[in-house]
C-alpha positions, 0 to 999 in steps of 0.5 A: 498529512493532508486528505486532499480528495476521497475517492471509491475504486471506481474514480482512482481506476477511472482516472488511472485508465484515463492516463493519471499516474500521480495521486496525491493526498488521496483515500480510498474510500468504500462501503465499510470502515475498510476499503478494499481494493482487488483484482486490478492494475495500477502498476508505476503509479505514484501515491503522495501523501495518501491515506491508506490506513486499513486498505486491503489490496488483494491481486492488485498489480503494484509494480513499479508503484512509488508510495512516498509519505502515505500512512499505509498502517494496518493496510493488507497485501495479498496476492499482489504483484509488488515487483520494483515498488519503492516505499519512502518515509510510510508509516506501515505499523501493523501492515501485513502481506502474504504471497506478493511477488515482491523482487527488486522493491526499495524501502527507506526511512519506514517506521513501525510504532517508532521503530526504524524498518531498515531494509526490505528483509525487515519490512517482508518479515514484519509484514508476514509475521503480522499477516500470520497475526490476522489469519489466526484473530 
């Protein structure tokens, strides 16, 4: 995975308000080592290729949002809209989610420390069962 360009919340809402759908090879970057995203709208965004190693999303709309190949390990979800959201070939080792409305998404090829995440059900699980894991560190 090749980070082709850094950008804070400021420029990625930026240039989504601006009409840009398709990010590819992005980090969002921030004041900490991680960055943190709330409280907006990228719904139907597409995210190729993009680094969101340590991420946290809280209330951020998400649906219909494509992540493809973006390295989403130990990224957070909470209280995000995720209806109709596809992730393909991700890694989301030690990902967690809690209280995201996550109707009709669409996973494959996903992987967690070399296991094969199969269905959504695996992924919602795994993804609680992790969120569970940071609430009580």
């Amino acid at each position: 995975m090749l980070i082709e360009q850094e950008l804070t919340l400021a420029q990625l809402m930026d240039a989504y308000q601006s009409g840009q759908r398709e990010f590819k090879g992005i980090e969002i970057v921030g004041d900490g080592d991680h960055p943190s995203v709330s409280n907006v709208d990228l719904g139907g965004a597409e995210f190729l290729d993009c680094w969101f190693h340590s991420t946290t999303f809280v209330n951020v709309n998400l649906g219909g949002t494509k992540f493809t190949r973006c390295n989403l390990k130990c990224s957070t979800f909470e209280g995000c809209n995720l209806v109709g959201s596809i992730w393909s070939s991700c890694p989301v080792c030690s990902i967690a989610m809690a209280n995201c409305n996550t109707t009709g998404i669409a996973v494959n090829h996903l992987n967690a420390y070399g296991a094969e995440i199969e269905s959504v059900l695996m992924l919602l699980a795994y993804a609680a069962e992790n969120f569970k894991g940071c609430q009580t560190q």
